[in-house]
N, C-alpha and C positions, 0 to 999 in steps of 0.2 A: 868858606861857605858856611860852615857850621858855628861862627864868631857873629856870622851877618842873621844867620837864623834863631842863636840864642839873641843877637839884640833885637829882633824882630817882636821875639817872644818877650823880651821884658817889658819892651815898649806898649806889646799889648796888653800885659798885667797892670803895667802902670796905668793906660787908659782906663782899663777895667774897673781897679781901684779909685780912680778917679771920680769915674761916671755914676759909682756906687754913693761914694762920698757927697756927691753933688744933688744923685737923687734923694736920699735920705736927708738931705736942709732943704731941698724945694718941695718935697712930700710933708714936711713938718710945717713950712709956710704954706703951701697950698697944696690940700689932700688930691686936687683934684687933676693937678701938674700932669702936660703931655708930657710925652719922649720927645715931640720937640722942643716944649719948654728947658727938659732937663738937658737937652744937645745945646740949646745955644748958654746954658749955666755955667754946662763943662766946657765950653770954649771948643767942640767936636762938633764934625756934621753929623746930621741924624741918622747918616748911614751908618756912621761909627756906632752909634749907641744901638742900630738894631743888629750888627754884624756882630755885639757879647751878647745882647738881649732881644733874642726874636720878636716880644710882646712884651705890653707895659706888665702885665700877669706874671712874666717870667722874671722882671725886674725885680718886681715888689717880691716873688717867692724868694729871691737870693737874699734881697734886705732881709727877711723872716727869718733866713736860716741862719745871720750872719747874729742876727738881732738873739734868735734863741741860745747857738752857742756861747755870746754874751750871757746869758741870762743863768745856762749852765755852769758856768766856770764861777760868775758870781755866788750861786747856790750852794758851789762846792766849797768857795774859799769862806762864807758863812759858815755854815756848820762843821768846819775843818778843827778837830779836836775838841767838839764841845761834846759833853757826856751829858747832859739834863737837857732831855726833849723837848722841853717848852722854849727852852733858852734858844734851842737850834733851830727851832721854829721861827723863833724870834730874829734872832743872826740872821738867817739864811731869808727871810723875808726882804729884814732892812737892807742888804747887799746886793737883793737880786731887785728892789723898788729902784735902787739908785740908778742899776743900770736899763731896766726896763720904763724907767721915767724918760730916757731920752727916744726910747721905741714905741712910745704909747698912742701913737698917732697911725702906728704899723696896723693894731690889735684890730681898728675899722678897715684899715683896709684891706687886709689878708683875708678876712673874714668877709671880703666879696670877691678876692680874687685867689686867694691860695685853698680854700672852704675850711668848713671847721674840724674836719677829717685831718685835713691836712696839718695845722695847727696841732690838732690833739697826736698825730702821728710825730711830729717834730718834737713835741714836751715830752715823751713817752719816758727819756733817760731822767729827767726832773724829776717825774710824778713815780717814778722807780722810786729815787731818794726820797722825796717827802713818806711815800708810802711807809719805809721804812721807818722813819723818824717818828711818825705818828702810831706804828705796830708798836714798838719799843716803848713811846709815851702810853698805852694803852696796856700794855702788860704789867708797867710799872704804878701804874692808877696815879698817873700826872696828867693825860687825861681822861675824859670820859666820853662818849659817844654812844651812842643806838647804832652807828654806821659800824664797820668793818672797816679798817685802815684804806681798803682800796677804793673804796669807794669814798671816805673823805677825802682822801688825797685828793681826787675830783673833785670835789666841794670846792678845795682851797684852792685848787688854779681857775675853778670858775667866778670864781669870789675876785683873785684877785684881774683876771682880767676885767671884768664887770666894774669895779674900783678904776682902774684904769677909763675904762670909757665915760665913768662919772667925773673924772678930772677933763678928760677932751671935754664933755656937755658943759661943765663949769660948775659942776652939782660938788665939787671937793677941791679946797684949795691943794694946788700942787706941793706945795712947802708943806703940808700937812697929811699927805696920802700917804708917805711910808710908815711912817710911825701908826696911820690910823689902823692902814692893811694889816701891819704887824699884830696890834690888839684884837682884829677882829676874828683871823686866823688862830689868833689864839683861842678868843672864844667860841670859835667853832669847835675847838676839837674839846670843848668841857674846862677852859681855865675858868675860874670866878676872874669877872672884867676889872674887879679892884689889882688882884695879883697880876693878870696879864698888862694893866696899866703902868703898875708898877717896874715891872719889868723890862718893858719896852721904854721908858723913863728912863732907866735907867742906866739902860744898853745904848741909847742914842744921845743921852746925856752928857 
């Protein structure tokens, strides 16, 4: 009984996984994809897909959360041993564009179904580390601001989602938004944009 219940249970992790995987490529081709659209994607009835996901709301929140932990572990493996704050800035941009370039399609839609509470509640362990990264660049006059670390920190994740949603509009080529995001985060927090060019050059070079 307990051999038929743990396969019960894997099978539905596998489905789970499945319907997630399937939502997130029929959400990137079409933002605007039913729960039946993404049932007949995964090859599942539609009962299946609302028996893990009550609502298409609940769907999109677990893509969000699946998407941020992505975006956290990127952030971390960026700035993993680098000591010059600008540089981390820079690392932890370009690694966290990579992996946020495939969820960019998420940023609209969370942002009418998970709200921006919710979003800003999810980045909260992110915007810890940048915070940090930018205190430290700010003691050591690598950068310069009129803000207080916590407050740019805000800046830079509203920067770069806003960047993201100028790639969805067509306002910024894709091949071109990590490296831009990275310069422009730089200059936000006081690099001169010759040096943060450079930099970003140089790191993604």
């Amino acid at each position: 009984m307990a051999a038929m219940t743990t396969g019960n249970a894997s099978r539905a992790d596998v489905n789970r996984r499945r319907i997630l995987d399937v939502a997130l490529a029929e959400l990137l081709r079409d933002p605007d994809a039913s729960m039946d659209q993404i049932a007949r994607a995964a090859g599942v009835v539609r009962r299946t897909v609302y028996g893990h996901f009550p609502s298409r709301e609940a769907l999109i929140g677990t893509l969000v959360d699946g998407a941020v932990e992505a975006v956290a572990a990127a952030h971390a493996a960026g700035r993993e041993g680098v000591t010059d704050p600008a540089e981390a800035v820079a690392r932890s941009t370009l690694a966290v564009w990579e992996v946020a370039d495939r969820y960019r399609i998420l940023v609209a839609l969370a942002q009418r179904s998970v709200t921006v509470q919710g979003i800003r509640d999810r980045l909260a362990p992110v915007r810890e580390a940048c915070t940090e990264i930018l205190a430290r660049g700010l003691e050591q006059g690598v950068f310069a601001s009129p803000l207080p670390p916590q407050a740019l920190a805000y800046v830079h994740e509203q920067m770069l989602i806003a960047l993201m949603e100028a790639v969805n509009d067509g306002l910024l080529a894709a091949r071109e938004a990590g490296r831009s995001a990275a310069v422009t985060l730089l200059a936000a927090a006081g690099v001169p944009a010759a040096r943060a060019g450079e930099l970003v050059a140089k790191l993604s070079g």
